[in-house]
Z-matrix of the N, CA and C atoms (Angstrom, degrees):
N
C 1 1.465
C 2 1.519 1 111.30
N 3 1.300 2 103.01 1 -24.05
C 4 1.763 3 101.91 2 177.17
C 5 1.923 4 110.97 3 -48.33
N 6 1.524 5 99.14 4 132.87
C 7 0.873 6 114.68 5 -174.41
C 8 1.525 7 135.76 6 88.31
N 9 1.334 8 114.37 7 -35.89
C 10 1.430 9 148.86 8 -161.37
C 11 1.452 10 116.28 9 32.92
N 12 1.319 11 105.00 10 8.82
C 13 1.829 12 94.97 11 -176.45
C 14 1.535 13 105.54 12 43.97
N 15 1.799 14 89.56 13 174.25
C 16 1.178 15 101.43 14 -161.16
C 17 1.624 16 99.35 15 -89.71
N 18 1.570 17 113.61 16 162.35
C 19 1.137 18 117.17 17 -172.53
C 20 1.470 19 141.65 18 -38.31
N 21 1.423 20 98.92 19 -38.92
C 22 1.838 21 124.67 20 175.03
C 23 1.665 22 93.38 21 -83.64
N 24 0.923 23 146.50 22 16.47
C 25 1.604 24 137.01 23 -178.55
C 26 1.457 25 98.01 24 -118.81
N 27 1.439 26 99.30 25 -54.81
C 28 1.598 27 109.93 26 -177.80
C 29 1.568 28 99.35 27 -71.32
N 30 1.017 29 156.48 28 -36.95
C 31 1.427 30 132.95 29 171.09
C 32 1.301 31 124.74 30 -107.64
N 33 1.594 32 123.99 31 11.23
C 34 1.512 33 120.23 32 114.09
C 35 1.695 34 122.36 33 -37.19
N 36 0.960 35 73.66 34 -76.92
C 37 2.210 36 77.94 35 166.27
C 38 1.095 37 131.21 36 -15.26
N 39 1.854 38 108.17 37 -59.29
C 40 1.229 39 132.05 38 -156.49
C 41 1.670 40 81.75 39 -78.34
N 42 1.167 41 126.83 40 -62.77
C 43 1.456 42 145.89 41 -123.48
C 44 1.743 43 79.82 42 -73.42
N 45 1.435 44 113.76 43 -53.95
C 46 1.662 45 123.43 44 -170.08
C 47 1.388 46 92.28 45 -49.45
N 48 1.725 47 120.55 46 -61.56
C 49 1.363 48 110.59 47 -163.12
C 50 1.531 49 122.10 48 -64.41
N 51 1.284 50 109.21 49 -12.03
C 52 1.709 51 107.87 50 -175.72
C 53 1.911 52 94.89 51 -94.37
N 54 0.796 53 121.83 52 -36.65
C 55 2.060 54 112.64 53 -167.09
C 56 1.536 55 83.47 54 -69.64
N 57 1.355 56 128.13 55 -54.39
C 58 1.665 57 129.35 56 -132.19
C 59 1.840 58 85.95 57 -83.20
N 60 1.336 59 112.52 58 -38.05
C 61 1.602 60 119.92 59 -172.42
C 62 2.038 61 92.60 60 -67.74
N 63 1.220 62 89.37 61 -51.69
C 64 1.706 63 86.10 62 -168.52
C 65 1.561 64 113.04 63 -61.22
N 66 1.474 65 102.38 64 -34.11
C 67 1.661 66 104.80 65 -174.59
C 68 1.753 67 112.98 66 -59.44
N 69 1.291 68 126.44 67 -40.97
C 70 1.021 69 148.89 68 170.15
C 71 1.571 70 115.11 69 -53.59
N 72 1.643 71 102.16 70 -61.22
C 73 1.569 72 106.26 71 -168.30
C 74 1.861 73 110.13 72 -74.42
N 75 1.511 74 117.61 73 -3.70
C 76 1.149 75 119.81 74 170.11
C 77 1.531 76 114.88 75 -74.11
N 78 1.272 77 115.28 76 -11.93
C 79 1.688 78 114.55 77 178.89
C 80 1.850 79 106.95 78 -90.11
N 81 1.607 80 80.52 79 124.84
C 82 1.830 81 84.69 80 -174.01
C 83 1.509 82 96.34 81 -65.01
N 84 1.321 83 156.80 82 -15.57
C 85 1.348 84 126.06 83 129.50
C 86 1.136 85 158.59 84 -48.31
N 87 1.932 86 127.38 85 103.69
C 88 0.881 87 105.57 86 159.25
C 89 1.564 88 164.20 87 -63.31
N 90 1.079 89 119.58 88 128.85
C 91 1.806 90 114.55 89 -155.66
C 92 1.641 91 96.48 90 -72.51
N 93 1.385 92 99.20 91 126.85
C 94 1.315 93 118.37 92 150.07
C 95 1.679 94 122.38 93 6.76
N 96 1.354 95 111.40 94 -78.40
C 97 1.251 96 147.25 95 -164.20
C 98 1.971 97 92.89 96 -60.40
N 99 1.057 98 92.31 97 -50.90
C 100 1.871 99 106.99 98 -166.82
C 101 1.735 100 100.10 99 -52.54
N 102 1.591 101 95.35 100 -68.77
C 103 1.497 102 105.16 101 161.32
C 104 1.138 103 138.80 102 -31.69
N 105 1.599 104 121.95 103 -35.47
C 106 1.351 105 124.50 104 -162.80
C 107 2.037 106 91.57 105 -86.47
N 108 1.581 107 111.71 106 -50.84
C 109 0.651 108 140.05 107 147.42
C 110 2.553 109 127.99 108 -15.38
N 111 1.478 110 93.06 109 -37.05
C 112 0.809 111 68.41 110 142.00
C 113 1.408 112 130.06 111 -160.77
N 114 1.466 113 96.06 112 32.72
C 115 1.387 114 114.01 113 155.76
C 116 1.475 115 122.98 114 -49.72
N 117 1.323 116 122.27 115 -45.39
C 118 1.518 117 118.80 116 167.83
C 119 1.129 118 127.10 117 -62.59
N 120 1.430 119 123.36 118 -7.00
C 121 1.185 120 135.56 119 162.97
C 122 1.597 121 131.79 120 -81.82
N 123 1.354 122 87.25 121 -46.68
C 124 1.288 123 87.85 122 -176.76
C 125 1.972 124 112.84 123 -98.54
N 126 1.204 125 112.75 124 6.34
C 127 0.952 126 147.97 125 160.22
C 128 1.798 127 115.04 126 -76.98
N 129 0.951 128 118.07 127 -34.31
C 130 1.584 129 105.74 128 -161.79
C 131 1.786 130 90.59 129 -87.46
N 132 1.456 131 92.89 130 160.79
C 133 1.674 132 120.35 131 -175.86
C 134 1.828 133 114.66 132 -24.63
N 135 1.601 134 113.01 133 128.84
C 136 1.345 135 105.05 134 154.10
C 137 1.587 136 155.11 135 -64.81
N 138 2.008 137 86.12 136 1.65
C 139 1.120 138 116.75 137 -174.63
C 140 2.123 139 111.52 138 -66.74
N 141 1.373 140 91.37 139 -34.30
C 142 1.301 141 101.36 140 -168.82
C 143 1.896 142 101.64 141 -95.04
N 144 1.187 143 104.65 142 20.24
C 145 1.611 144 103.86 143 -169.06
C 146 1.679 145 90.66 144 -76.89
N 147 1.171 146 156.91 145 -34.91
C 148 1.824 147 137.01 146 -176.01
C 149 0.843 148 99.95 147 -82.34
N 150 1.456 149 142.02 148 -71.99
C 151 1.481 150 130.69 149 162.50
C 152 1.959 151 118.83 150 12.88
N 153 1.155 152 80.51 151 -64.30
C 154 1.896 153 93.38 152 -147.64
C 155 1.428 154 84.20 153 -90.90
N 156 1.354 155 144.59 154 -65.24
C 157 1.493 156 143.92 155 -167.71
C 158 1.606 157 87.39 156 -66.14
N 159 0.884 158 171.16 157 42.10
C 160 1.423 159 160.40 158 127.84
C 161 1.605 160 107.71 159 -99.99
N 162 1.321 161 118.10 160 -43.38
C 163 1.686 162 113.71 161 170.24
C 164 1.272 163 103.91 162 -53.77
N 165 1.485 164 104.06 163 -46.19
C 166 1.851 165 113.62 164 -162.31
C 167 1.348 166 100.26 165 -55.01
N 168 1.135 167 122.32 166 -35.00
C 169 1.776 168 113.88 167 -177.22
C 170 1.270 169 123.31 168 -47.82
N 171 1.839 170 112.17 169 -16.92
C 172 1.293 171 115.67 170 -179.07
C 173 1.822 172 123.24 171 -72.58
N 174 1.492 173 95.28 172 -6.69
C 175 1.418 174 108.55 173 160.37
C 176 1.343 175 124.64 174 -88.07
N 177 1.707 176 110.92 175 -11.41
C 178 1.810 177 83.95 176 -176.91
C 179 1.689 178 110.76 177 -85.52
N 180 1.503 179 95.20 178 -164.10
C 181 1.630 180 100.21 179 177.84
C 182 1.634 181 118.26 180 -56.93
N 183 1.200 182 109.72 181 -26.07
C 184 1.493 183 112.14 182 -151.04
C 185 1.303 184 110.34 183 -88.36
N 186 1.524 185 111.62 184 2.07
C 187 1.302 186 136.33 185 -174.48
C 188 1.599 187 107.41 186 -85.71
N 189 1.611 188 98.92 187 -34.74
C 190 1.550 189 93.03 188 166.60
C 191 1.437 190 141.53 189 -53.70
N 192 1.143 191 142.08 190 -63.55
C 193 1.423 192 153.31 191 140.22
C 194 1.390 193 119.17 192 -25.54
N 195 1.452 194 119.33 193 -23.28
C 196 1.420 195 117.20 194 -159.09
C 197 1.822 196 86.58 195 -104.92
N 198 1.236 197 119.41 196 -14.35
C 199 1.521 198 110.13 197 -176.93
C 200 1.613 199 119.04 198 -97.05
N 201 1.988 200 88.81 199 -28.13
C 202 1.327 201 105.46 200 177.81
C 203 1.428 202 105.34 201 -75.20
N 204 1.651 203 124.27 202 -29.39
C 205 1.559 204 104.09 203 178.09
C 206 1.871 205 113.22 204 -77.81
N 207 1.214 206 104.96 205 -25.44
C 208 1.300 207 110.35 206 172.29
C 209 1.470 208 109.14 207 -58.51
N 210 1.371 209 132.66 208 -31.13
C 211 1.463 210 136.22 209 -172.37
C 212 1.807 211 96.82 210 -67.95
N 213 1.054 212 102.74 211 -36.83
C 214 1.978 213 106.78 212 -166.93
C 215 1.033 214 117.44 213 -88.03
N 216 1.100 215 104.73 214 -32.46
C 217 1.999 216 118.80 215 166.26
C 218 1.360 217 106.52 216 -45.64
N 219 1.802 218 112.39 217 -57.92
C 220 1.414 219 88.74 218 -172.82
C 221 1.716 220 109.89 219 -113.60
N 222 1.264 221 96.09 220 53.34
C 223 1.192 222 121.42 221 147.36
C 224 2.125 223 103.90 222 85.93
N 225 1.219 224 102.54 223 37.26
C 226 1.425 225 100.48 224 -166.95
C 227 1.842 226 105.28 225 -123.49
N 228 1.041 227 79.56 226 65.42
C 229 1.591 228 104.83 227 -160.98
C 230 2.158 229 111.12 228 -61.88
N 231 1.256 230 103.37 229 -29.85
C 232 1.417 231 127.29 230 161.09
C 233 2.001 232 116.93 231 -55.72
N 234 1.493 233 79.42 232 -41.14
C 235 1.712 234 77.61 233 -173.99
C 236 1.497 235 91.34 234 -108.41
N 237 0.740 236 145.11 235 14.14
C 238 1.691 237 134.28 236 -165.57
C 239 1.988 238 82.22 237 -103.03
N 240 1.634 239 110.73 238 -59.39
C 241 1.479 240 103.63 239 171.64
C 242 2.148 241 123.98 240 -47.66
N 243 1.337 242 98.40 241 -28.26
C 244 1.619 243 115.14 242 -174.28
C 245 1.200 244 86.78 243 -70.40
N 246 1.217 245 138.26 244 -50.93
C 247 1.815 246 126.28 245 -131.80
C 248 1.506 247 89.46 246 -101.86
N 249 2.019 248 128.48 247 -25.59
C 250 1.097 249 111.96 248 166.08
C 251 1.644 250 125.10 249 -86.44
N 252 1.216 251 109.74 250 -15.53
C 253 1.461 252 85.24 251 166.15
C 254 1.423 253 135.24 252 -100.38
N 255 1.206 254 98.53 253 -14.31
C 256 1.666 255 127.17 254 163.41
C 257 1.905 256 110.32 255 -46.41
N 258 1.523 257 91.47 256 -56.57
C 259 1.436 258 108.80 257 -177.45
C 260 1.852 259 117.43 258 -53.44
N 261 1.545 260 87.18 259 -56.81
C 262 1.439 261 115.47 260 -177.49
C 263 1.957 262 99.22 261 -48.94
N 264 1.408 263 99.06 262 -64.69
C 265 1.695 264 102.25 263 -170.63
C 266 1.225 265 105.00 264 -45.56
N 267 1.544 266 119.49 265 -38.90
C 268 2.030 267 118.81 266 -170.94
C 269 1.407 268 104.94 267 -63.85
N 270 1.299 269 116.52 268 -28.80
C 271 0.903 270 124.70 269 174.52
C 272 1.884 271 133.87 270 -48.91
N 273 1.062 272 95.98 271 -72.64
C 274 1.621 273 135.42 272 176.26
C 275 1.647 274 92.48 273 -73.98
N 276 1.704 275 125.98 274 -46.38
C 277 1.617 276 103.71 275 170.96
C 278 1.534 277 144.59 276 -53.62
N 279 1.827 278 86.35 277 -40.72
C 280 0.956 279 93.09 278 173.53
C 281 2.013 280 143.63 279 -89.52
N 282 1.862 281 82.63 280 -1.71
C 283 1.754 282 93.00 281 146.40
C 284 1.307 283 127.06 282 -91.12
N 285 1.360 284 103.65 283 3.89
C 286 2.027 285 103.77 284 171.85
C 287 1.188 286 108.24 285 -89.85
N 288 1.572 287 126.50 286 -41.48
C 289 1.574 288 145.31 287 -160.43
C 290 2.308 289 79.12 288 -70.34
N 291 0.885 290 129.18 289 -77.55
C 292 1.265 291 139.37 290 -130.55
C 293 1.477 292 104.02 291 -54.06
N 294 1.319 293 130.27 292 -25.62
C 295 1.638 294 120.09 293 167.46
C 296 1.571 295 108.07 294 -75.66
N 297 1.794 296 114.73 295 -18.17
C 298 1.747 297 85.70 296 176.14
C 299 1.415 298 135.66 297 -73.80
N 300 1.669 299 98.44 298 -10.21
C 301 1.856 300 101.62 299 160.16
C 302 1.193 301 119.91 300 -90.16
N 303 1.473 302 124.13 301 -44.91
C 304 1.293 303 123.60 302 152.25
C 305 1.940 304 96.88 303 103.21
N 306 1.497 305 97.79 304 -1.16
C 307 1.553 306 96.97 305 176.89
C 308 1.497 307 121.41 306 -70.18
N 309 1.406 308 126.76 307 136.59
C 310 1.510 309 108.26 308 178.39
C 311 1.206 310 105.19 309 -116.53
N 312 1.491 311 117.79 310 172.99
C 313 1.296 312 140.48 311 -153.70
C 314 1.767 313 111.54 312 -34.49
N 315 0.993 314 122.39 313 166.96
C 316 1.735 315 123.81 314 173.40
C 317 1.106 316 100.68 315 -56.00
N 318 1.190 317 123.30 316 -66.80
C 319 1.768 318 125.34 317 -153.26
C 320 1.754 319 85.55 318 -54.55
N 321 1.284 320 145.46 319 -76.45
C 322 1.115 321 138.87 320 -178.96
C 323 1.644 322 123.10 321 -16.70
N 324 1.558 323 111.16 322 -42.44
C 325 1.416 324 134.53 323 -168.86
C 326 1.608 325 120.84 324 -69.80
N 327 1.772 326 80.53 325 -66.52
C 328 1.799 327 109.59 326 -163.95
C 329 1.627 328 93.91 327 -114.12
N 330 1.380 329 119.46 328 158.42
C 331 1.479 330 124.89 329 150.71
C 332 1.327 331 115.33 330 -93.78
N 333 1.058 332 113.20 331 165.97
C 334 1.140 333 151.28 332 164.85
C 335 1.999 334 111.28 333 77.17
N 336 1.304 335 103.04 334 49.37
C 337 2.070 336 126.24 335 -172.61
C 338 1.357 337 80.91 336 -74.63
N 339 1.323 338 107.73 337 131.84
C 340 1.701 339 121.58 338 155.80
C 341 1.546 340 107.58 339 -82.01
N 342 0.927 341 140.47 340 88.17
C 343 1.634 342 136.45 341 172.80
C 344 1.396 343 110.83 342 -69.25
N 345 1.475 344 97.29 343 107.50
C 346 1.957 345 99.24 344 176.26
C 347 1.435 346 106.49 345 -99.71
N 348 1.270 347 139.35 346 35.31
C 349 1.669 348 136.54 347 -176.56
C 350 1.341 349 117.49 348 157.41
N 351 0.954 350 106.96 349 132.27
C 352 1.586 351 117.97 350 -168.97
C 353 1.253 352 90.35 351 -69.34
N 354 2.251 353 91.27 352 137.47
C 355 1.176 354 109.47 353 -178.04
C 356 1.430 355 115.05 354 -133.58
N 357 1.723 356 102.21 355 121.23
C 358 1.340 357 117.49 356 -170.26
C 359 2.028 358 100.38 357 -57.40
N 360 1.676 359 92.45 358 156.56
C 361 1.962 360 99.83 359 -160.00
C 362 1.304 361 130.44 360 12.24
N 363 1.199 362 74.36 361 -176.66
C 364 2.029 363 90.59 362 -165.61
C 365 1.439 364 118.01 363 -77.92
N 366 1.509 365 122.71 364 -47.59
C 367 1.158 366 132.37 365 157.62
C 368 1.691 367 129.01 366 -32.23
N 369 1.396 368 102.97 367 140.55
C 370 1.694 369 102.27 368 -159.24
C 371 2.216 370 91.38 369 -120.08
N 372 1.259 371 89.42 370 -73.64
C 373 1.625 372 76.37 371 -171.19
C 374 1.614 373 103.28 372 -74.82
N 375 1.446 374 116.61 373 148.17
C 376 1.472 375 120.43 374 0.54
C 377 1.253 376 111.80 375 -98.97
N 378 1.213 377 133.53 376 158.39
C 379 1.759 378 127.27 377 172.09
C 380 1.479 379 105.23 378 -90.29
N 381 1.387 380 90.75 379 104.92
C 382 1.816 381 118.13 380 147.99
C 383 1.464 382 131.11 381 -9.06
N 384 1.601 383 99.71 382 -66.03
C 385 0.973 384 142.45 383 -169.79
C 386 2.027 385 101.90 384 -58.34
N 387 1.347 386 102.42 385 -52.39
C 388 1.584 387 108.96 386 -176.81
C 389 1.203 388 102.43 387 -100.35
N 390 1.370 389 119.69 388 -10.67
C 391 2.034 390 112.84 389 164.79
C 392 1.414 391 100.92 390 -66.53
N 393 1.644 392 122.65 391 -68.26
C 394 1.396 393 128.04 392 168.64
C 395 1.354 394 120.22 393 -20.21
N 396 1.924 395 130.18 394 -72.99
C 397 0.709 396 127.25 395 159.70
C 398 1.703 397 136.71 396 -27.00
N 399 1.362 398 113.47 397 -72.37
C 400 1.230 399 110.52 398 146.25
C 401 0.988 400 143.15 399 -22.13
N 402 1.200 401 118.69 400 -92.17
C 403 1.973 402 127.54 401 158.85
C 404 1.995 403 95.60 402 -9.47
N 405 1.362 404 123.23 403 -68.25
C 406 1.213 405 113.03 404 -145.72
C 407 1.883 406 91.51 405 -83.85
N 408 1.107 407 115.21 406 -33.51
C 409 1.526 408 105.84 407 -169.94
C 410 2.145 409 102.92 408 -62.93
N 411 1.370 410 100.95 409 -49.45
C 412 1.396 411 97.95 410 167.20
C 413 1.354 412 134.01 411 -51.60
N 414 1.495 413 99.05 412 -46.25
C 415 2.002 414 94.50 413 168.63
C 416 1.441 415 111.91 414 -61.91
N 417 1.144 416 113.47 415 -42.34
C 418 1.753 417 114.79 416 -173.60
C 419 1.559 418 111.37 417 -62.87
N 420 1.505 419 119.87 418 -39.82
C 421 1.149 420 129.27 419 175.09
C 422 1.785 421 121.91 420 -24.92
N 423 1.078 422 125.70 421 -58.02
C 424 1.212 423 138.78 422 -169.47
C 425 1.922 424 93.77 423 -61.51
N 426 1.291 425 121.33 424 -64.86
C 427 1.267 426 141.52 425 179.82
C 428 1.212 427 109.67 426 -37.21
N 429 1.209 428 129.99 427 -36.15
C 430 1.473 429 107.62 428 -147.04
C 431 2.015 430 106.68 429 -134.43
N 432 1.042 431 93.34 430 159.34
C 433 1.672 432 76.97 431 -160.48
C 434 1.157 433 124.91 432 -82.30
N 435 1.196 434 120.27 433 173.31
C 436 1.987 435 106.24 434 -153.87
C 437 1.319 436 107.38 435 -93.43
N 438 1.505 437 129.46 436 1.73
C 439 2.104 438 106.61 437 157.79
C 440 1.948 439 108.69 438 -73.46
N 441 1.608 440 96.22 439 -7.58
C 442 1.941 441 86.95 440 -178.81
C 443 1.660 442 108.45 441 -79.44
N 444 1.796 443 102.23 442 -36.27
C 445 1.692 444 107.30 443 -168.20
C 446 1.812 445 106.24 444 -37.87
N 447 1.609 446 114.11 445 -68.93
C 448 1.131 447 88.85 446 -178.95
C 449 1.598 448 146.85 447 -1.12
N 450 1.653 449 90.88 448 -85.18
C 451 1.174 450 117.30 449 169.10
C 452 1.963 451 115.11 450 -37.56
N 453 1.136 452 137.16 451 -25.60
C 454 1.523 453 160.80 452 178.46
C 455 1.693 454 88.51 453 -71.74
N 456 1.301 455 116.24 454 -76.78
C 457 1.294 456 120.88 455 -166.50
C 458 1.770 457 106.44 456 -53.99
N 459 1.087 458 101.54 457 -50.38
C 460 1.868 459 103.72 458 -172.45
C 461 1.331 460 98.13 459 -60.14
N 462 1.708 461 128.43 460 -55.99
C 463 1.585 462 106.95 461 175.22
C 464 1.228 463 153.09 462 -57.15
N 465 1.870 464 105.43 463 -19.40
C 466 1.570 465 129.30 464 163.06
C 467 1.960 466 100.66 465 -73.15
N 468 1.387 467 118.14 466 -28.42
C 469 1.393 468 88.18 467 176.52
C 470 1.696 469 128.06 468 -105.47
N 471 1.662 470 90.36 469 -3.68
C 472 1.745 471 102.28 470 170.54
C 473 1.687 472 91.97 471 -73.33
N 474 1.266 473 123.72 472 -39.40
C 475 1.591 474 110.01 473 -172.46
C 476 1.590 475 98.64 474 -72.32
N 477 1.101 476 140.23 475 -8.20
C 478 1.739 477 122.28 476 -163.67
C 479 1.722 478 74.79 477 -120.76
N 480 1.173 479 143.27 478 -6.45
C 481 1.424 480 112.33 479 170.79
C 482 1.601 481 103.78 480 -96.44
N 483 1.448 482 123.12 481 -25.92
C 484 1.235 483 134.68 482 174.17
C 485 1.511 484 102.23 483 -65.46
N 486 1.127 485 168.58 484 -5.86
C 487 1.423 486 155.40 485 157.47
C 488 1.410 487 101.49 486 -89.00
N 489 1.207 488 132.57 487 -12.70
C 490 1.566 489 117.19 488 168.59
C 491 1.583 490 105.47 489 -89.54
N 492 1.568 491 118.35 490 -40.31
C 493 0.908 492 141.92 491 -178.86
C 494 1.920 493 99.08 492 -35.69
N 495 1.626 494 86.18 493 -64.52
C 496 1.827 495 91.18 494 -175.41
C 497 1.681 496 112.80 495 -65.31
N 498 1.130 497 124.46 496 -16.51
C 499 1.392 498 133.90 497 -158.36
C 500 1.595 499 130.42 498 74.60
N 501 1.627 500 94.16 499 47.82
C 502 1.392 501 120.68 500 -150.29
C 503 1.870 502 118.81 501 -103.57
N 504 1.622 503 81.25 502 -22.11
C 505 1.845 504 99.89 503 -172.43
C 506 1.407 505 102.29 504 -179.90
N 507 1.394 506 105.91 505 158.44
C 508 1.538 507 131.62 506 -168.45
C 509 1.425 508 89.84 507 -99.75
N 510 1.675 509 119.31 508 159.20
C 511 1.531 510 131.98 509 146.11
C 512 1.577 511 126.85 510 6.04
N 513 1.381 512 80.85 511 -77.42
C 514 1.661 513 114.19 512 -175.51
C 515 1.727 514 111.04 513 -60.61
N 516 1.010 515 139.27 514 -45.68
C 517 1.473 516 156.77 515 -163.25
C 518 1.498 517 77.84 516 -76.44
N 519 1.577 518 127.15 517 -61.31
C 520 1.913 519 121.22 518 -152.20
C 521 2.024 520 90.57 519 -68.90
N 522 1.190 521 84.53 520 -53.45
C 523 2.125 522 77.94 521 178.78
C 524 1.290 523 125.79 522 -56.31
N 525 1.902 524 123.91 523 -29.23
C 526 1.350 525 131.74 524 148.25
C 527 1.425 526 111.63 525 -22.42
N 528 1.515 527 96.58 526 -76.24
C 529 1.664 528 121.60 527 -158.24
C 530 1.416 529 90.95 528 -55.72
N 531 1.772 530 117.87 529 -87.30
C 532 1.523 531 102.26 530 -179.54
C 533 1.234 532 137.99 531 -32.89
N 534 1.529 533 111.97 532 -40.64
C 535 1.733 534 96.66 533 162.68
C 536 1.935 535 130.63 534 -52.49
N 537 1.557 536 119.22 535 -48.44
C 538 1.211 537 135.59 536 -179.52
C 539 1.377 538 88.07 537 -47.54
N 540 1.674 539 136.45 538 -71.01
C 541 1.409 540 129.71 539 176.59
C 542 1.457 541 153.55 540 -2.04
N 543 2.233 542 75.06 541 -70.48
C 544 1.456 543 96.85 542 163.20
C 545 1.540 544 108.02 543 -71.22
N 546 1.249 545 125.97 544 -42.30
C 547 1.575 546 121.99 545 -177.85
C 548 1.289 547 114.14 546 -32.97
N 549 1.881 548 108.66 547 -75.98
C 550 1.338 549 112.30 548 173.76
C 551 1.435 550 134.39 549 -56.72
N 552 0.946 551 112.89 550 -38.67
C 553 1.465 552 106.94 551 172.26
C 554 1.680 553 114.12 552 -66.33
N 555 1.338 554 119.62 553 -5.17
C 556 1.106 555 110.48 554 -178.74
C 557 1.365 556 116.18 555 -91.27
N 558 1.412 557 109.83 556 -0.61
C 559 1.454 558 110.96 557 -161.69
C 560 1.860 559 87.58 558 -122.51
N 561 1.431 560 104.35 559 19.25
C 562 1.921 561 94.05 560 153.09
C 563 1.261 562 96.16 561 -118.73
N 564 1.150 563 115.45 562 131.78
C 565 1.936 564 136.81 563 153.14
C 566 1.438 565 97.78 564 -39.31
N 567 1.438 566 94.16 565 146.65
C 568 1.873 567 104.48 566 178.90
C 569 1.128 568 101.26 567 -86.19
N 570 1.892 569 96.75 568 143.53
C 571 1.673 570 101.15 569 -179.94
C 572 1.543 571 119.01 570 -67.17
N 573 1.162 572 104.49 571 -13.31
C 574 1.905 573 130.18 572 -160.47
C 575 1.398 574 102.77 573 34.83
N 576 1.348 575 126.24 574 -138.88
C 577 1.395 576 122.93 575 -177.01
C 578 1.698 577 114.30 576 -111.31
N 579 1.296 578 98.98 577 127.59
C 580 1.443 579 129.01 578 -176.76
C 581 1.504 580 107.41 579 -76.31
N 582 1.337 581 111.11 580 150.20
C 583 1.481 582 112.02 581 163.28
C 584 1.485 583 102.85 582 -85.29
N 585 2.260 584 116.54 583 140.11
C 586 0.901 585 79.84 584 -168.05
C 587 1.727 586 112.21 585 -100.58
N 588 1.371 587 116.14 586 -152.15
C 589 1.899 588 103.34 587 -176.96
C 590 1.559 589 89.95 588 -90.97
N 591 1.486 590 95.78 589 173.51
C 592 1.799 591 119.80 590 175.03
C 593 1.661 592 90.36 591 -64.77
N 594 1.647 593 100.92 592 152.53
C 595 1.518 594 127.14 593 -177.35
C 596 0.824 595 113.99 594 62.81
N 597 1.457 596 134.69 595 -123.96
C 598 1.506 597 141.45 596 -157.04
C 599 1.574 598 96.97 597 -78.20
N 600 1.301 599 164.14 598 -3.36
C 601 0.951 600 141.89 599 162.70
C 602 1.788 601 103.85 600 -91.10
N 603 1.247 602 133.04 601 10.40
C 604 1.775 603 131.52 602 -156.38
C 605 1.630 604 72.76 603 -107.40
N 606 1.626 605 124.77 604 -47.46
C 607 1.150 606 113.68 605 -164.45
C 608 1.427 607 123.17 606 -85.57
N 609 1.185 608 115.07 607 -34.75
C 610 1.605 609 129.19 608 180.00
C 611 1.733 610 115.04 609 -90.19
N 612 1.107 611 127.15 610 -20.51
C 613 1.387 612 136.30 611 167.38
C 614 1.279 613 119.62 612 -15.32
N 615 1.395 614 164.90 613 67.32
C 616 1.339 615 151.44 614 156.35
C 617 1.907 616 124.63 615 4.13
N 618 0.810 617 113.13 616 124.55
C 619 1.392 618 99.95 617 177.66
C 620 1.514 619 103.89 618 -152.00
């Protein structure tokens, strides 16, 4: 995500990663590579299971509203509207996208999925969860100043390593989702910097 290029690059990008992810995830075989891939994930220690399912939350829905009211609070009232409908569409896309592969969950696929949390339907690509993520780390991107970006990037990929982690999605489904992301967010204009409102936005404002 460093950098994000310019808009038509970044959702070229996106656009490559969702056909090339979908072309693939339509073969009732899984490839080798995918597997090995996310065996280390869903494989590594239960020690780190709150950790990682608590970042991961930054993919669900509920993440929407709670970032967009945080956007208005401190007075960024332009992107607080971006991050909800932006958010909302990753949302709602990525339950429209998910019957055109028609692949369902790992445990369905591969044996031996550790399932750490009940997981709503059957369907695997695309993950929601890292479209959501995405979508909102990209709209915010432009906004916010670059010692926070880091921190943006590490939570879109603790959430796309956290759904294999849970036994939630394959490879292919996390590169789906991140592509749809980059798509949408590319098609909102950056809020850049706002003037901010009287009171709590004079003090909390980004600049």
């Amino acid at each position: 995500m460093a950098g994000m290029g310019s808009r038509g690059n970044r959702a070229a990008t996106g656009v490559a990663m969702v056909v090339g992810s979908l072309a693939q995830a339509r073969s009732r075989n899984v490839p080798a590579y995918e597997q090995r891939a996310f065996r280390v994930a869903n494989d590594a220690p239960d020690a780190i299971r709150i950790p990682v399912r608590s970042v991961m939350q930054a993919g669900t829905f509920v993440t929407v509203p709670i970032v967009a009211v945080l956007a208005a609070a401190m007075g960024r009232r332009r992107l607080a509207v971006d991050l909800a409908i932006a958010g909302t569409a990753a949302w709602l896309g990525a339950k429209a996208l998910k019957p055109l592969a028609g692949r369902g969950r790992p445990e369905s696929v591969i044996s031996d999925v550790q399932v750490r949390e009940r997981i709503a339907g059957d369907l695997g690509w695309v993950s929601g969860h890292t479209a959501v993520a995405t979508t909102l780390a990209a709209t915010a991107w432009p906004a916010l100043p670059r010692p926070i970006r880091p921190a943006l990037v590490a939570v879109v990929a603790t959430t796309a390593f956290g759904r294999m982690y849970v036994g939630a999605h394959l490879p292919l489904d996390l590169i789906g989702g991140a592509g749809l992301g980059m798509v949408l967010s590319a098609l909102v204009p950056p809020a850049g910097i706002e003037p901010a409102t009287p009171g709590l936005g004079n003090r909390c404002s980004i600049h």
